[in-house]
KETIMAR-459425 format. One record per atom (N, C-alpha, C): residue number from 1; atom name; x, y, z. Coordinates in steps of 0.001 Angstrom, whole numbers. Atoms other than C-alpha are relative to their C-alpha. Example, Ala and Ser with C-alpha at 12.3 -4.5 7.8 and 13.67 -1.06 7.14 Angstrom:
{nr = 1&atom = N&east = 890&north = -1190&up = 0}
{nr = 1&atom = CA&east = 12300&north = -4500&up = 7800}
{nr = 1&atom = C&east = 900&north = 1200&up = 0}
{nr = 2&atom = N&east = -820&north = -1190&up = -60}
{nr = 2&atom = CA&east = 13670&north = -1060&up = 7140}
{nr = 2&atom = C&east = -770&north = 1090&up = 730}
//
This chain:
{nr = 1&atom = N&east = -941&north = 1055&up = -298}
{nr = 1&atom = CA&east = 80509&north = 103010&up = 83991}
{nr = 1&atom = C&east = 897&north = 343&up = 1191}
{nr = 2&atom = N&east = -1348&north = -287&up = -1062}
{nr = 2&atom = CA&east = 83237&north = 104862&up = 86542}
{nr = 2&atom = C&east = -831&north = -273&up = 1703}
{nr = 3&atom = N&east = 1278&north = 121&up = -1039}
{nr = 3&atom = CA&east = 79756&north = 105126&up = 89222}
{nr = 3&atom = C&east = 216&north = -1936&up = 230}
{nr = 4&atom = N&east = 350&north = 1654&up = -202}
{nr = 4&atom = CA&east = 79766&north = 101046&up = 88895}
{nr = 4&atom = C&east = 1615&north = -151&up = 366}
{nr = 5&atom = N&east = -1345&north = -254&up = -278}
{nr = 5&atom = CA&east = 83688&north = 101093&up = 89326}
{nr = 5&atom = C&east = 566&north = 285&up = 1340}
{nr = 6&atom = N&east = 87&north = -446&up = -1376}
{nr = 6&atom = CA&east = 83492&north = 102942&up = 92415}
{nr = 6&atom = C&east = -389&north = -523&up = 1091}
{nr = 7&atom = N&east = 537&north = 435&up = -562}
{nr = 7&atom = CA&east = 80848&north = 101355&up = 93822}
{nr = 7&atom = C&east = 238&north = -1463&up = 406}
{nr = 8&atom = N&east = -919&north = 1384&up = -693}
{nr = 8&atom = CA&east = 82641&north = 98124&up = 93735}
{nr = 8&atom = C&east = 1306&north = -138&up = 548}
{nr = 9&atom = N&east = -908&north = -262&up = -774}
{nr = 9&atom = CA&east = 85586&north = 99403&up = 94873}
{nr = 9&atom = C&east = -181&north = 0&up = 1251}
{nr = 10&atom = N&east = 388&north = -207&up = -1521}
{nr = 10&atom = CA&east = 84043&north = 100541&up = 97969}
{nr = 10&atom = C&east = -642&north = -889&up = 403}
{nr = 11&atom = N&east = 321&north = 1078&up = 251}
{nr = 11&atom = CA&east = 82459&north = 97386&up = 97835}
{nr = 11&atom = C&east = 967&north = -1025&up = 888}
{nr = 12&atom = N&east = -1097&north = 515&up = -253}
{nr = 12&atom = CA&east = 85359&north = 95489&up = 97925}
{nr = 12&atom = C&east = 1179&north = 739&up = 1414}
{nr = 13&atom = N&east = -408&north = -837&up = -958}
{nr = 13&atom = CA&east = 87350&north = 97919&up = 100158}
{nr = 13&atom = C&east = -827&north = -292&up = 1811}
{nr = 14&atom = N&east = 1044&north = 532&up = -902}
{nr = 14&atom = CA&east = 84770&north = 97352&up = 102693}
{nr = 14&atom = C&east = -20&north = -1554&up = 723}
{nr = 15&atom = N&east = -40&north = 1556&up = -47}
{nr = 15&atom = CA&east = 84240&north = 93289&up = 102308}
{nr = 15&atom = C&east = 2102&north = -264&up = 717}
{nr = 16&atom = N&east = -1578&north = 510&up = -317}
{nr = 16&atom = CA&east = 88821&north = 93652&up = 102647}
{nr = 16&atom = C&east = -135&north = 227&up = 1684}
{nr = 17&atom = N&east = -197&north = -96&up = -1089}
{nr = 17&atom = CA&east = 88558&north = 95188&up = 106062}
{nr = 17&atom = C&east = -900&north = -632&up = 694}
{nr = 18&atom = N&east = 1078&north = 714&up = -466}
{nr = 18&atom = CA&east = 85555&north = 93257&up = 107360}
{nr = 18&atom = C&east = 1228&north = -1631&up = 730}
{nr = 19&atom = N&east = -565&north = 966&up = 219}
{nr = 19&atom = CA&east = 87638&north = 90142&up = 106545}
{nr = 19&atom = C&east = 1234&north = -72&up = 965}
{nr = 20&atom = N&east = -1150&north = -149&up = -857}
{nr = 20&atom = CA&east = 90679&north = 91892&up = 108194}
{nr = 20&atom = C&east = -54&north = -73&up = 1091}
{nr = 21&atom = N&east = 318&north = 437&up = -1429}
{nr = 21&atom = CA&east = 89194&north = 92103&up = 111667}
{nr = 21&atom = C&east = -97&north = -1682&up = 446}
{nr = 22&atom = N&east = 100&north = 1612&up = -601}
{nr = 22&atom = CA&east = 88290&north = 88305&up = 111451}
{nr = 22&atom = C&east = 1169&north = -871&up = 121}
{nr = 23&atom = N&east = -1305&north = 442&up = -180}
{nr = 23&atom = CA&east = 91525&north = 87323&up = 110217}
{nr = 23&atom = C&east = 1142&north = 246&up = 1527}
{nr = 24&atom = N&east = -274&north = -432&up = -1622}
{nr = 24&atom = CA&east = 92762&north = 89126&up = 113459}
{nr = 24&atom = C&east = -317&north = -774&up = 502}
{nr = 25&atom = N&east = 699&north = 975&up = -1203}
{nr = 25&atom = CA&east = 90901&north = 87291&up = 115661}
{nr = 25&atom = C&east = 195&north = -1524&up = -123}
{nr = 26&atom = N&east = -251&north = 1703&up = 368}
{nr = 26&atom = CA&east = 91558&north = 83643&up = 113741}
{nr = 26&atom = C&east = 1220&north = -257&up = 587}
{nr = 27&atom = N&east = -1338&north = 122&up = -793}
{nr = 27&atom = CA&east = 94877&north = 84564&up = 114465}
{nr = 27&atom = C&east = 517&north = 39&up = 1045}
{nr = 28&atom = N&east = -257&north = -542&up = -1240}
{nr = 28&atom = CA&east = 94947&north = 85600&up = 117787}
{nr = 28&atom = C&east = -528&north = -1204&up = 962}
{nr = 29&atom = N&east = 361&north = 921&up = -759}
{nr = 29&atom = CA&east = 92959&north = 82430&up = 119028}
{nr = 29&atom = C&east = 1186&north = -887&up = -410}
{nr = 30&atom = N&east = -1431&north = 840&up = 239}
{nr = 30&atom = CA&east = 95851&north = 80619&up = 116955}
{nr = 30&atom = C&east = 1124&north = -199&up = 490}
{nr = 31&atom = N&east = -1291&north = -235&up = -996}
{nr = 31&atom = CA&east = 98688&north = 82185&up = 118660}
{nr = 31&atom = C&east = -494&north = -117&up = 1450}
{nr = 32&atom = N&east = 385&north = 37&up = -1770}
{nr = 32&atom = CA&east = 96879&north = 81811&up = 121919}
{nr = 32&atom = C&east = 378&north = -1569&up = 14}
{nr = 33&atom = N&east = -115&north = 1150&up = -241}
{nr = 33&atom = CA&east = 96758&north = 77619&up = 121038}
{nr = 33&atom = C&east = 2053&north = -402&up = -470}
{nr = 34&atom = N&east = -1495&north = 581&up = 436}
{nr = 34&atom = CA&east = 100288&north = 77345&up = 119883}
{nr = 34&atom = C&east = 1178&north = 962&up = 801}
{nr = 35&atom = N&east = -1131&north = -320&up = -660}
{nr = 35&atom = CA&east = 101885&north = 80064&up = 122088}
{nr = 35&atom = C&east = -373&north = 225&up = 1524}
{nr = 36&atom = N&east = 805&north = -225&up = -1086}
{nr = 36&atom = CA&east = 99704&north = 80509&up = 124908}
{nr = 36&atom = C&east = -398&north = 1581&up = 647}
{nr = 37&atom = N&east = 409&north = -1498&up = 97}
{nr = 37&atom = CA&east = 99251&north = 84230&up = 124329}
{nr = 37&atom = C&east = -1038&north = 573&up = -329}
{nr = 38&atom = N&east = 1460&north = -162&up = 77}
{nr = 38&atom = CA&east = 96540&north = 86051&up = 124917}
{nr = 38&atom = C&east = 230&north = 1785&up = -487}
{nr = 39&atom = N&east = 180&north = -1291&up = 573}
{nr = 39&atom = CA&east = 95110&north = 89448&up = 123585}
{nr = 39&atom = C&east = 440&north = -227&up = -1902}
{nr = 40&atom = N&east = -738&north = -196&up = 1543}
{nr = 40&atom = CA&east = 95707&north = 90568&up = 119732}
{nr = 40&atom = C&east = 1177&north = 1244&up = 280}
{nr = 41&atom = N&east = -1125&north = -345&up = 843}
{nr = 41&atom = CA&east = 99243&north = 91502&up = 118323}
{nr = 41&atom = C&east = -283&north = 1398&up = -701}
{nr = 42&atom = N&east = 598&north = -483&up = 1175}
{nr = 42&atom = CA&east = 98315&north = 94597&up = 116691}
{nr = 42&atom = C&east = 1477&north = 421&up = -891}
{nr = 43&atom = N&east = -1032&north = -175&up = 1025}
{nr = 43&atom = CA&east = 102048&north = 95064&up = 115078}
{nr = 43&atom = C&east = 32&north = -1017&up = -676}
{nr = 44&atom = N&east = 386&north = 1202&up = 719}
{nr = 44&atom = CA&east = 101650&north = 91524&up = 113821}
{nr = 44&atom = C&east = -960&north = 268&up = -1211}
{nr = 45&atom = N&east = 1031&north = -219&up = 385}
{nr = 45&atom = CA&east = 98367&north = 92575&up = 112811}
{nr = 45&atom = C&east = -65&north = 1022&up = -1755}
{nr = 46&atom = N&east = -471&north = -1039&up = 1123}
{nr = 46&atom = CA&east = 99691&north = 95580&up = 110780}
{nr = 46&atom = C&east = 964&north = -583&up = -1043}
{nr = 47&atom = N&east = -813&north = 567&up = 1151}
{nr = 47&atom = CA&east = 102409&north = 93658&up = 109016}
{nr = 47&atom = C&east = -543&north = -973&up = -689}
{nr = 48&atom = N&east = 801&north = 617&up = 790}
{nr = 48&atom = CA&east = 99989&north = 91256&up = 107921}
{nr = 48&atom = C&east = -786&north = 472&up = -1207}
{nr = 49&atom = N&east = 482&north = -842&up = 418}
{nr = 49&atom = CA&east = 97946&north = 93528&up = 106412}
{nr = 49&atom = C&east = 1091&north = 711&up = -1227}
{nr = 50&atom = N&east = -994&north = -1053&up = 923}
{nr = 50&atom = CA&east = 100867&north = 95613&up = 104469}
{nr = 50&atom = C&east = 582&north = -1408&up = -900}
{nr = 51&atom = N&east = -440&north = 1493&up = 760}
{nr = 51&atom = CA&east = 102086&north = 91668&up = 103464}
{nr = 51&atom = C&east = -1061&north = -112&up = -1129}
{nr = 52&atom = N&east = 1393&north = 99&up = 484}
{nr = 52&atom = CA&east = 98265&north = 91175&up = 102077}
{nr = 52&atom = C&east = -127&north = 1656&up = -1467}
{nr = 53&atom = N&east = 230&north = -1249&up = 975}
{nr = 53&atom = CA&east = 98136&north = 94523&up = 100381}
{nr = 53&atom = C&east = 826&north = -217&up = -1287}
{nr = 54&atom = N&east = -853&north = 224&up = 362}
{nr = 54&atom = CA&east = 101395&north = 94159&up = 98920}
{nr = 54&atom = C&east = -232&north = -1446&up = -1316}
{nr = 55&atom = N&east = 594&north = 1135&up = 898}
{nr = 55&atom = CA&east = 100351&north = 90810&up = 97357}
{nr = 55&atom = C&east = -955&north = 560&up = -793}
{nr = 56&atom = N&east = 1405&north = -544&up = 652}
{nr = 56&atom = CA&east = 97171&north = 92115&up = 96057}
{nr = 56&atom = C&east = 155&north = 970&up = -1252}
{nr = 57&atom = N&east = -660&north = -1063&up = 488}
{nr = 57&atom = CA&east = 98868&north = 94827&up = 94463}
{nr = 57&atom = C&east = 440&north = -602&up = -995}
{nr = 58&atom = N&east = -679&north = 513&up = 915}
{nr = 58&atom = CA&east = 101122&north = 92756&up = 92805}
{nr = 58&atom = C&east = -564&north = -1070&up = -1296}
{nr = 59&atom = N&east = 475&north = 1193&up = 509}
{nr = 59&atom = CA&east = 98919&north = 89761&up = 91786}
{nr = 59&atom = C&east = -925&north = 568&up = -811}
{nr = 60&atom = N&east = 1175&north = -767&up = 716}
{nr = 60&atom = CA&east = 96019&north = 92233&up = 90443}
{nr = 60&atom = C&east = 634&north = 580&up = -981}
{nr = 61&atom = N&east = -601&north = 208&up = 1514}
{nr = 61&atom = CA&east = 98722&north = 93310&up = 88200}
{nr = 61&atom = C&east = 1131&north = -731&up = -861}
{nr = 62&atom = N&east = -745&north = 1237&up = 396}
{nr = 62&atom = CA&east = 99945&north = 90253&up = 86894}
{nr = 62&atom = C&east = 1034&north = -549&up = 493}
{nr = 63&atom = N&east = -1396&north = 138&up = -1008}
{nr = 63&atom = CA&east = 103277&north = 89939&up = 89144}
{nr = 63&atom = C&east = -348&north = -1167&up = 337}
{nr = 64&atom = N&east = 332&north = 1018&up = -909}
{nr = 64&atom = CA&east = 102532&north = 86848&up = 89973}
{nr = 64&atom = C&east = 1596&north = -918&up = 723}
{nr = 65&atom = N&east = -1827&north = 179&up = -670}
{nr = 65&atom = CA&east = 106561&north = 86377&up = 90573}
{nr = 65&atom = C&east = 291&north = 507&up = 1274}
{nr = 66&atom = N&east = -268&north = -694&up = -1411}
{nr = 66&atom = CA&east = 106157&north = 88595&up = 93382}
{nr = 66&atom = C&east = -281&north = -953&up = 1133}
{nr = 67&atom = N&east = 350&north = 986&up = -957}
{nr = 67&atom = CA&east = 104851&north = 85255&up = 95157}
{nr = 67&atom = C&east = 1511&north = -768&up = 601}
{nr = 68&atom = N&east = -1112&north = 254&up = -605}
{nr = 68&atom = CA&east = 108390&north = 84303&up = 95117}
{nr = 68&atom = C&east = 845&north = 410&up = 565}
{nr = 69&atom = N&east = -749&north = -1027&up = -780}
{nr = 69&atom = CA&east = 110093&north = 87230&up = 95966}
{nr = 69&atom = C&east = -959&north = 493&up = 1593}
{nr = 70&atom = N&east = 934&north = -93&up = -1070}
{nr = 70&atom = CA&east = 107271&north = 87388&up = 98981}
{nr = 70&atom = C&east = 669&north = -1172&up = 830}
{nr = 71&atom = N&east = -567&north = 1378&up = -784}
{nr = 71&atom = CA&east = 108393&north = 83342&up = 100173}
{nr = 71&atom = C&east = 1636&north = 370&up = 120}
{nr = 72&atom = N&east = -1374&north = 101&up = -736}
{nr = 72&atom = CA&east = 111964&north = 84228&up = 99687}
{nr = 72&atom = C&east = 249&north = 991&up = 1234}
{nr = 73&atom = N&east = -594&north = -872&up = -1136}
{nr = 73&atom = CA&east = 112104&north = 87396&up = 101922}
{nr = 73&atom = C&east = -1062&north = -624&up = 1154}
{nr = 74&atom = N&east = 68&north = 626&up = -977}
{nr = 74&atom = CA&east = 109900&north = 85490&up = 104606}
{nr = 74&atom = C&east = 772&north = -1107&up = 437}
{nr = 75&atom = N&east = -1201&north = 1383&up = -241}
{nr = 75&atom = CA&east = 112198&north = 82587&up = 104816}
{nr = 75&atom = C&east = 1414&north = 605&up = 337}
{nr = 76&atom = N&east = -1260&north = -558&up = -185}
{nr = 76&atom = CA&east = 115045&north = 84886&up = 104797}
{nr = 76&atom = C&east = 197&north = 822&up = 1036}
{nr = 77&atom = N&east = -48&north = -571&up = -954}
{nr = 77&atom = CA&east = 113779&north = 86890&up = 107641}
{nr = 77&atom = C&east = -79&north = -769&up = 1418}
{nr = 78&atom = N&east = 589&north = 632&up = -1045}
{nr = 78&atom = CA&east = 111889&north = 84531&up = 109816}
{nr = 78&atom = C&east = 485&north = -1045&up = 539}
{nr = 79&atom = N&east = -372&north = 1425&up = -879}
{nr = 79&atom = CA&east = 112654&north = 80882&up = 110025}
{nr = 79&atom = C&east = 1193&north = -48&up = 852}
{nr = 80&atom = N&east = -1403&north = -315&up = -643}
{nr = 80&atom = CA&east = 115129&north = 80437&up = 112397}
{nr = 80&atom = C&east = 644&north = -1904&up = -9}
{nr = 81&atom = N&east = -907&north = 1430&up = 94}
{nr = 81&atom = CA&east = 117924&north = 77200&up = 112612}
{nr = 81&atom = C&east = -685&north = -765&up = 1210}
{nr = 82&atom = N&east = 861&north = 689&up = -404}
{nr = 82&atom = CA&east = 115647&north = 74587&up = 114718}
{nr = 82&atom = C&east = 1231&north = -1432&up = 1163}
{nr = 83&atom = N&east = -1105&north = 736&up = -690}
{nr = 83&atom = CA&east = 117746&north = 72618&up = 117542}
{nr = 83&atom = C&east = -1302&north = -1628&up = 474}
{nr = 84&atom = N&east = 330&north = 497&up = -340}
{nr = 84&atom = CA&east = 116584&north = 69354&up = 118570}
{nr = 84&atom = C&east = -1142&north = 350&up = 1111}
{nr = 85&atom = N&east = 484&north = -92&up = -1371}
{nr = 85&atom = CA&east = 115490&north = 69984&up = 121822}
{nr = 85&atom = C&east = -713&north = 1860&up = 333}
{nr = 86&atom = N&east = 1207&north = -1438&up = -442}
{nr = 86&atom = CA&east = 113412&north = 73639&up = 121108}
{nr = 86&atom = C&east = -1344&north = -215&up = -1032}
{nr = 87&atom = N&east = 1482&north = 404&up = 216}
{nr = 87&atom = CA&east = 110142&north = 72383&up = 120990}
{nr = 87&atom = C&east = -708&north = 964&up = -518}
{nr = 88&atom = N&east = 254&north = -637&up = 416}
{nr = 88&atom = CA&east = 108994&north = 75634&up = 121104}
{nr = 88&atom = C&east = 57&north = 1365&up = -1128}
{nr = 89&atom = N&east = -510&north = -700&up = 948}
{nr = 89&atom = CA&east = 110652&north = 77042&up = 117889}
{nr = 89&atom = C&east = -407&north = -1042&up = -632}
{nr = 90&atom = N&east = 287&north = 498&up = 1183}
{nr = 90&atom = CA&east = 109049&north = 74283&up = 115898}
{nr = 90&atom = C&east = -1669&north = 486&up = 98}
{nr = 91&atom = N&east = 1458&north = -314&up = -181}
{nr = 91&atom = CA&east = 105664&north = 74998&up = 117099}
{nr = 91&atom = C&east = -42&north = 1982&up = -1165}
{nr = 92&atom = N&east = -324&north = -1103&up = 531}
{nr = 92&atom = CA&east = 107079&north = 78819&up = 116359}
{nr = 92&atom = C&east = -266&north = -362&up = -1639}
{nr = 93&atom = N&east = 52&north = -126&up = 1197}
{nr = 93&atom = CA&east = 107807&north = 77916&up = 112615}
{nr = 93&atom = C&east = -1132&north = -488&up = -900}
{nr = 94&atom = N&east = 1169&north = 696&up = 393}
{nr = 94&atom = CA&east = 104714&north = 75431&up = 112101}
{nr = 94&atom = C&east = -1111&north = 1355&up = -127}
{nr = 95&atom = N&east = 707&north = -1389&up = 161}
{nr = 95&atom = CA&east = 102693&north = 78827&up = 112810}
{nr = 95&atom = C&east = 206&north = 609&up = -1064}
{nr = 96&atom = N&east = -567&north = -778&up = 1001}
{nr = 96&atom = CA&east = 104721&north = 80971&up = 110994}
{nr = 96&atom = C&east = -554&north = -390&up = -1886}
{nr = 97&atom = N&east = 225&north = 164&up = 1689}
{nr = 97&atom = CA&east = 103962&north = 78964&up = 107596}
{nr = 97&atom = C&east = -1347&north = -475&up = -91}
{nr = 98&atom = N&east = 1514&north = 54&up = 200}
{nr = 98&atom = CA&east = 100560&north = 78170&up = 108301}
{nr = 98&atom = C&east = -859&north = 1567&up = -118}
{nr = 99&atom = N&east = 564&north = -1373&up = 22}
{nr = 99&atom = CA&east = 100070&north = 82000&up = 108947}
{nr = 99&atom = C&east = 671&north = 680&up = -1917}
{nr = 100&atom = N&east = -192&north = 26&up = 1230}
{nr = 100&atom = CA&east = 102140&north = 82563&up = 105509}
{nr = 100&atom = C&east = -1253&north = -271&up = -1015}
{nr = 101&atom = N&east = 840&north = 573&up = 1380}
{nr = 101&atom = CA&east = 100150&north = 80150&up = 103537}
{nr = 101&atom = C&east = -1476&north = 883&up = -176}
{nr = 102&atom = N&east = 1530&north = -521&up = 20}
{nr = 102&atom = CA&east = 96782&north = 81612&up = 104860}
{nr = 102&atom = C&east = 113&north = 1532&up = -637}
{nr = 103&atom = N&east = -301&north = -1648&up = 719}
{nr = 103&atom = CA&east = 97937&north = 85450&up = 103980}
{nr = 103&atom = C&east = -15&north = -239&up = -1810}
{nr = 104&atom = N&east = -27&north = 198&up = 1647}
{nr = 104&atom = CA&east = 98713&north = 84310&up = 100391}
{nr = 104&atom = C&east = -1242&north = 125&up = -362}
{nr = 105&atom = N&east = 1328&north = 803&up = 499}
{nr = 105&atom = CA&east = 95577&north = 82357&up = 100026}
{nr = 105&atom = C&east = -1178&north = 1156&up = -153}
{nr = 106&atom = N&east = 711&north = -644&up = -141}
{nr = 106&atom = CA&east = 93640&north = 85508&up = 101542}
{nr = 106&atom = C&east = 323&north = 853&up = -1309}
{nr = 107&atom = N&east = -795&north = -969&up = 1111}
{nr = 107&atom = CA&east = 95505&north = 87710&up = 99108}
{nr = 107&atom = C&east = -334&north = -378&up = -1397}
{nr = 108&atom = N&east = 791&north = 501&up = 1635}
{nr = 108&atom = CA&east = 94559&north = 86003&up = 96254}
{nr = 108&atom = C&east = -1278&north = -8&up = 18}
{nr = 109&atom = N&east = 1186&north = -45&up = 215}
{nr = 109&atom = CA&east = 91251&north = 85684&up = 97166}
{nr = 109&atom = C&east = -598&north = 1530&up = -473}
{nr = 110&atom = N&east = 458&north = -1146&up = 470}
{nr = 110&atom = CA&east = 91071&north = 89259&up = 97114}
{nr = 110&atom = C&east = 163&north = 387&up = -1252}
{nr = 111&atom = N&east = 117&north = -238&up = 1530}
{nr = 111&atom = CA&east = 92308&north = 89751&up = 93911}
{nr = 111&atom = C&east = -1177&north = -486&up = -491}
{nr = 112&atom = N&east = 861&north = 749&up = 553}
{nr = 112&atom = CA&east = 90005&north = 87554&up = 92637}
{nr = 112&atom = C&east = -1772&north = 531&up = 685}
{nr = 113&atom = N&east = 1391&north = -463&up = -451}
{nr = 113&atom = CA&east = 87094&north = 89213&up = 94534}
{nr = 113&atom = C&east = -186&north = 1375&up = -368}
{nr = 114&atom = N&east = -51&north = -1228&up = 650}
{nr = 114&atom = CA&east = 88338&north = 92911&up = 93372}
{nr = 114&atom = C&east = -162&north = -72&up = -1943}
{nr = 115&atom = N&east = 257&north = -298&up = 1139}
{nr = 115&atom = CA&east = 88308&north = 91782&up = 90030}
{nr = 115&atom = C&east = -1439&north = -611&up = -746}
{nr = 116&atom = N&east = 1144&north = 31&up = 389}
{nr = 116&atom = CA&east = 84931&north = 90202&up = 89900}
{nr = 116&atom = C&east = -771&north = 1155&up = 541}
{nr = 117&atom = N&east = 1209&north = -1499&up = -941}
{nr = 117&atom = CA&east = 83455&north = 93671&up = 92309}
{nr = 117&atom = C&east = 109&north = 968&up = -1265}
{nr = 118&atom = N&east = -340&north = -1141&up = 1026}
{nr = 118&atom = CA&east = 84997&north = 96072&up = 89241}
{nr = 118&atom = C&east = -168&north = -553&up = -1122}
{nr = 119&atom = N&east = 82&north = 390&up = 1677}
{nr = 119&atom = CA&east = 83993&north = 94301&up = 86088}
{nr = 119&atom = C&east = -1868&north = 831&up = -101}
//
């Protein structure tokens, strides 16, 4: 049994970083259409990642509260007060929570893919 355990770990482990490069790159054409920036972010890149983990972590063992304590400290760090006339701070925040939502979404998927690789 621990041999089958393993093997889907590394499994899974594997399939996470695979996923992580693409996510990179989804993102990086994203921020290119909404900020006009080119190349990948890789500190972006990394805090995504430690966000993702972090979730995974939590949600794989039942925490599923940690989803709120996750939305409140992004909201509490990021959004910023939105003036009429800065176009490009709504575009900014429209990102921001589309890149949110998708991290979650990924994050759960993994759970849900670590715990069908280890059964």
């Amino acid at each position: 049994m621990p041999e089958t355990i393993s093997s889907g770990l590394i499994g899974f482990l594997i399939l996470m970083m695979i996923s992580e490069i693409i996510l990179a790159f989804i993102f990086a054409v994203i921020a290119q259409v909404f900020y006009r920036k080119m190349g990948l972010d890789f500190k972006s890149i990394f805090k995504g990642f430690i966000e993702r983990v972090f979730l995974l972590i939590c949600l794989s063992q039942g925490f599923a509260h940690a989803l709120t304590l996750f939305g409140a400290l992004k909201v509490a760090t990021r959004l910023k007060r939105q003036d009429a006339d800065d176009k490009d701070l709504a575009a900014y925040n429209d990102f921001y929570l589309v890149g949110n939502l998708v991290s979650v979404m990924v994050a759960i998927g993994y759970v849900i893919l670590l715990q069908h690789m280890t059964r």
